[in-house]
DOKETI-257283 format. One record per residue (C-alpha): z, x, y; residue number from 0; residue in three letters. Coordinates in nm, 3 decimals. Layout:
PT      up    east   north   i  aa
PT       Z       X       Y NUM ala
...
//
This chain:
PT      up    east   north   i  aa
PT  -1.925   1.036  -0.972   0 unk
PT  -1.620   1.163  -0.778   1 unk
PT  -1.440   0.898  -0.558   2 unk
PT  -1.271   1.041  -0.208   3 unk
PT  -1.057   0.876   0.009   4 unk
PT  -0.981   0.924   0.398   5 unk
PT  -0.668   0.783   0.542   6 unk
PT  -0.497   0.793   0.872   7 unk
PT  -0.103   0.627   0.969   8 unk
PT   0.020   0.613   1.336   9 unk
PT   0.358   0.502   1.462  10 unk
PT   0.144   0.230   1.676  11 unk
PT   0.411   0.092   1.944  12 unk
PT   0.702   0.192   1.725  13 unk
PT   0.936   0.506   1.841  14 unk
PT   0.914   0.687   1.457  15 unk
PT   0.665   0.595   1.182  16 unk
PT   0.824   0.524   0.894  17 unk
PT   0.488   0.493   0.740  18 unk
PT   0.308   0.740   0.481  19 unk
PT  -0.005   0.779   0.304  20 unk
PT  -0.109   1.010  -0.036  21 unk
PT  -0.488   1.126  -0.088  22 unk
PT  -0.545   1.303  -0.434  23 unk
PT  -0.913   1.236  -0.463  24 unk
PT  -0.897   1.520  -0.705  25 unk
PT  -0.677   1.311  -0.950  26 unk
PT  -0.779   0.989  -0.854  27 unk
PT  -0.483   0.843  -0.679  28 unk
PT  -0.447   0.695  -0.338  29 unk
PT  -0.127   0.504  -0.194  30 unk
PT  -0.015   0.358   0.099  31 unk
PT   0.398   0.351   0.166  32 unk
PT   0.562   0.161   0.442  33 unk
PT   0.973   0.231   0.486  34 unk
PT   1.218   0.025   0.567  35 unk
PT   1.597   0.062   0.648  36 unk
PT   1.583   0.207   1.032  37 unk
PT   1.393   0.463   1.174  38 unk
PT   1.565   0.756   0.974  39 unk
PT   1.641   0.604   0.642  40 unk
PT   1.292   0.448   0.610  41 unk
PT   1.103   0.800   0.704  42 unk
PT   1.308   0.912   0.458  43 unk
PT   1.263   0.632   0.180  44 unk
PT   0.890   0.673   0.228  45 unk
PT   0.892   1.093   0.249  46 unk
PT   1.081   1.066  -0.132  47 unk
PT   0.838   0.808  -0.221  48 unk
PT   0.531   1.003  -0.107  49 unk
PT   0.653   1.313  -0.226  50 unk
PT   0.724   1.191  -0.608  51 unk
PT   0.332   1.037  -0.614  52 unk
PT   0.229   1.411  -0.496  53 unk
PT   0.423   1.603  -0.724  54 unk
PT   0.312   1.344  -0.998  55 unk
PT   0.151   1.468  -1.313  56 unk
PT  -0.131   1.274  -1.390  57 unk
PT  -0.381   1.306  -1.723  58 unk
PT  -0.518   1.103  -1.980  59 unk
PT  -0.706   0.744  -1.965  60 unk
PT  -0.592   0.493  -1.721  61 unk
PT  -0.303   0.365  -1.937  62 unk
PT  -0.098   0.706  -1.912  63 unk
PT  -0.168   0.742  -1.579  64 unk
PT  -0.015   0.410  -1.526  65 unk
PT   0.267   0.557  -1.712  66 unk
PT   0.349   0.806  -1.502  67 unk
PT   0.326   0.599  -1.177  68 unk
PT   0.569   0.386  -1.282  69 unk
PT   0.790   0.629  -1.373  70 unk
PT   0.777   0.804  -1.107  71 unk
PT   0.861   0.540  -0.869  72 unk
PT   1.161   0.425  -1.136  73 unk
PT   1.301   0.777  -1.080  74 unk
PT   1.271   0.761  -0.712  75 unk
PT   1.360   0.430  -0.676  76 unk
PT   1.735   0.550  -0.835  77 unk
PT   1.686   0.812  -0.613  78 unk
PT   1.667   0.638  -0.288  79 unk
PT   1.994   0.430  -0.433  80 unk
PT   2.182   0.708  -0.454  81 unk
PT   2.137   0.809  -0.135  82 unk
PT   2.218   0.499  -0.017  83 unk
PT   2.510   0.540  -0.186  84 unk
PT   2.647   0.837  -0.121  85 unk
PT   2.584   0.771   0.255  86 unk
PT   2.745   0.427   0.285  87 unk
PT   2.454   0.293   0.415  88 unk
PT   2.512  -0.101   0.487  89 unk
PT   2.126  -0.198   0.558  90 unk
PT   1.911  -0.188   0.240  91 unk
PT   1.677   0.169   0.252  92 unk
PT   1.313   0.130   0.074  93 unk
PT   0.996   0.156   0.070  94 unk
PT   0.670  -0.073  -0.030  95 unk
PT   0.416   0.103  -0.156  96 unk
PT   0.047   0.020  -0.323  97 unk
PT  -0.134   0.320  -0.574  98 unk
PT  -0.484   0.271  -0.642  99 unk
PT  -0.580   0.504  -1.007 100 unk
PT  -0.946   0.548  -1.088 101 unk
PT  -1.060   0.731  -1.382 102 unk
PT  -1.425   0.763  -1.480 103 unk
PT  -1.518   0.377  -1.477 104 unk
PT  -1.161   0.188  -1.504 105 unk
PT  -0.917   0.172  -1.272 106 unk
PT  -0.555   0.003  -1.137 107 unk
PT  -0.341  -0.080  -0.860 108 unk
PT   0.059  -0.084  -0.909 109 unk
PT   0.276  -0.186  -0.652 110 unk
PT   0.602  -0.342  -0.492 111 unk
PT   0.623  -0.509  -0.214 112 unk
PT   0.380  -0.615   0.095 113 unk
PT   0.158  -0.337   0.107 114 unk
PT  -0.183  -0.374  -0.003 115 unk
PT  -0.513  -0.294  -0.211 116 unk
PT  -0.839  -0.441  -0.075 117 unk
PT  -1.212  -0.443  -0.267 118 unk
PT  -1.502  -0.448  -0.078 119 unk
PT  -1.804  -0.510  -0.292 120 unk
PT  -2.148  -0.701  -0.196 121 unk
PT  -2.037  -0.806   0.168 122 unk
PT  -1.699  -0.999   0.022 123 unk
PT  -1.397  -0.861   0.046 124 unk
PT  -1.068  -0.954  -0.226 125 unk
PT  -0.741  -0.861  -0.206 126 unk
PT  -0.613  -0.732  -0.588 127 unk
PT  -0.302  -0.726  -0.488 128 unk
PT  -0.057  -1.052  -0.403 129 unk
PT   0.246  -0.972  -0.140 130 unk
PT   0.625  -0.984  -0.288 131 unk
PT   0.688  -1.235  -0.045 132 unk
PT   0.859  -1.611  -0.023 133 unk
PT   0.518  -1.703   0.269 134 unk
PT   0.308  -1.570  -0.030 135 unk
PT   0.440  -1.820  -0.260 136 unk
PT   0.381  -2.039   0.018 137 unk
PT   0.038  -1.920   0.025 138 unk
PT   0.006  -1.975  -0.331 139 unk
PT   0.130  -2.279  -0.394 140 unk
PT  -0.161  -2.366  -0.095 141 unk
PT   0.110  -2.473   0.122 142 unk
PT   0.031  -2.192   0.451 143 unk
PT  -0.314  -2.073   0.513 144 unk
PT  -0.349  -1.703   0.596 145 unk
PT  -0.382  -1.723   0.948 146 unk
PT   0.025  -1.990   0.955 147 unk
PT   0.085  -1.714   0.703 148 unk
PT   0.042  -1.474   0.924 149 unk
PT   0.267  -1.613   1.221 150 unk
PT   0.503  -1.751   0.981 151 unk
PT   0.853  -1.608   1.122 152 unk
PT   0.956  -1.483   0.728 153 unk
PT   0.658  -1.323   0.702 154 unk
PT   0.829  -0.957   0.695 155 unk
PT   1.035  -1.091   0.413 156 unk
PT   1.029  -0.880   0.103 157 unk
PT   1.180  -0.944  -0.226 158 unk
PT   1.065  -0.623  -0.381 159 unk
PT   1.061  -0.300  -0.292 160 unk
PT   1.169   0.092  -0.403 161 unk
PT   1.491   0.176  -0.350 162 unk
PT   1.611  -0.182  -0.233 163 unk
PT   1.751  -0.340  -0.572 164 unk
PT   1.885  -0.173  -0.873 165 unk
PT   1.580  -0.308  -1.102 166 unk
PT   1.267  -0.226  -0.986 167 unk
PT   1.009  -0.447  -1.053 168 unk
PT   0.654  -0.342  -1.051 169 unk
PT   0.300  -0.518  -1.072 170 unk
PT   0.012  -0.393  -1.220 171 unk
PT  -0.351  -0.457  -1.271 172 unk
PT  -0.620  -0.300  -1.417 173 unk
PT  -1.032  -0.371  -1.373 174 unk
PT  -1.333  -0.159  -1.408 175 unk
PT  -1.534   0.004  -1.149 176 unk
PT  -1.929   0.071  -1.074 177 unk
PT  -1.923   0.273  -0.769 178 unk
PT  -2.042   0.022  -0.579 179 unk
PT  -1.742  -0.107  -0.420 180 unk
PT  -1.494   0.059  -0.144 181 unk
PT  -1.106   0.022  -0.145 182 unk
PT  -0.885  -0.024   0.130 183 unk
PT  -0.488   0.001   0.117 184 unk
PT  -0.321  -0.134   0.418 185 unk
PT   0.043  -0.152   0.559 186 unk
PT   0.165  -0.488   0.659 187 unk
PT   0.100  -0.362   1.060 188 unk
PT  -0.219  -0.380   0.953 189 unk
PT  -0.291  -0.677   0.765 190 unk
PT  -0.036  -0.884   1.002 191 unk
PT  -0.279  -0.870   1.247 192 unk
PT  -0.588  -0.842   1.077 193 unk
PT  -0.748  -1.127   0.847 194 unk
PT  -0.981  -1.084   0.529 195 unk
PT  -1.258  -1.161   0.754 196 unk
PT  -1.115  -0.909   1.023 197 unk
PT  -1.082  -0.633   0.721 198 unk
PT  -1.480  -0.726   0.566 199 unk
PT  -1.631  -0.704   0.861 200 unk
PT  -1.453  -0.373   0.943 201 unk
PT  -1.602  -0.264   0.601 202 unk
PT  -1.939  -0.434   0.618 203 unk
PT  -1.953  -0.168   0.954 204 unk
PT  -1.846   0.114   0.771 205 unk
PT  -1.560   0.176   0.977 206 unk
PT  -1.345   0.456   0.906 207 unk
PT  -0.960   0.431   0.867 208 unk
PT  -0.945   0.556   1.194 209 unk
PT  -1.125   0.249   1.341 210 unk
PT  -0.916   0.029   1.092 211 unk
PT  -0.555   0.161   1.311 212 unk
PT  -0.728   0.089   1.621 213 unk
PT  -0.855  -0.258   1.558 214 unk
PT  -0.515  -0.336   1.419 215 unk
PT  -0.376  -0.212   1.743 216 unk
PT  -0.641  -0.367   1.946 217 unk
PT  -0.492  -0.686   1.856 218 unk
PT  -0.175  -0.590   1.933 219 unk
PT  -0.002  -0.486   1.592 220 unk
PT   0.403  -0.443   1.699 221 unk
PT   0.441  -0.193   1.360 222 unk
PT   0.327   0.111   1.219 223 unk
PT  -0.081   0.087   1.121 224 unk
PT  -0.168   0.301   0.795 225 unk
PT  -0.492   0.288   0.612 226 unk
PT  -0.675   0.417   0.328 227 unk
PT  -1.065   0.418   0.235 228 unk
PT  -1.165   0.484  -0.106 229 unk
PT  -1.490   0.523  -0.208 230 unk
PT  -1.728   0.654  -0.442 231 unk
PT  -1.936   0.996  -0.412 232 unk
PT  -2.259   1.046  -0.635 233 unk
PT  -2.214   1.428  -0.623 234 unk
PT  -2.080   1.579  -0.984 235 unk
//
């Protein structure tokens, strides 16, 4: 079984997209990376941050591979500092990112921030992965639906991301697959607009990630729209 993934990212109404994507369906890793910092310094953040998952090394069981994620995005995330640094940047300059790993039937999503992992399996869709946000607490703690979530005005506040603190702080989660399912990782212009329901039924229709940008944009998404599919091939 060999899983493939097909993404697409578009600046939507934004002048630069400070969006990225990574598809190594050879090595089983997909991510989705979302900058932030202006339109230079987050093309930038995300371009280091896409670059170090490419150049990535990746073998043994799930658990290594986990490994090397995380330090990979460690290393960049000092990187992105520095650079900070050394230009006397005043904003904060990051990305968010989301990695899905598969490897034979296990698999795991690490990430930082707002961006997310999605699992479509038997016509309900989950999200694995909960948002570094204070409206996700609120969310949570069953205090904001999705949809007040959604139009809550802190809801493009993140507490953690690469490159924005000196600690980064990563979450992880591993569960096994079938082949069954599909995966879709999202950038907040994405999901800001679009609902669970919005994303299933996108997925029950077998859209592809091109028809994920332009529903997103349909409704009138104000940031960049990246998405990735992930699913599984029965072809050795």
């Amino acid at each position: 079984m060999i899983w493939r993934g097909q993404g697409r990212t578009h600046k939507g109404r934004r002048a630069e997209n400070e969006d990225a994507l990574v598809c190594r369906d050879g090595d089983g890793l997909w991510a989705v990376i979302d900058g932030m910092g202006g339109h230079e310094a987050g093309d930038l953040a995300a371009t280091m941050v896409r670059e170090s998952l490419e150049s990535l090394f990746l073998g043994g069981g799930i658990a290594h591979r986990l490994v090397a994620v995380e330090t990979a995005l460690q290393t960049v995330n000092h990187a992105i500092r520095h650079h900070a640094a050394i230009n006397m940047r005043s904003k904060p300059m990051g990305a968010t990112v989301v990695v899905l790993l598969v490897y034979r039937g296990e698999a795991a999503v690490m990430w930082a921030g707002d961006s997310r992992l999605y699992r479509y399996n038997d016509d309900a869709m989950a999200m694995l992965t909960r948002d570094h946000t204070p409206v996700q607490a609120l969310v949570d703690a069953g205090q904001l639906t999705e949809q007040q979530a959604m139009a809550h005005p802190r809801a493009n506040v993140i507490y953690q991301a690469v490159g924005i603190g000196e600690k980064l702080s990563l979450e992880q989660a591993r569960f096994e697959v079938t082949g069954d399912e599909r995966f879709l990782l999202t950038s907040d212009g994405v999901h800001s607009v679009l609902t669970v329901e919005n994303l299933a039924s996108l997925m029950q229709h077998r859209v592809s990630a091109s028809g994920v940008l332009k529903a997103a944009l349909d409704r009138q998404s104000r940031d960049n729209v990246t998405a990735v599919i992930v699913s599984a091939d029965e072809e050795e």
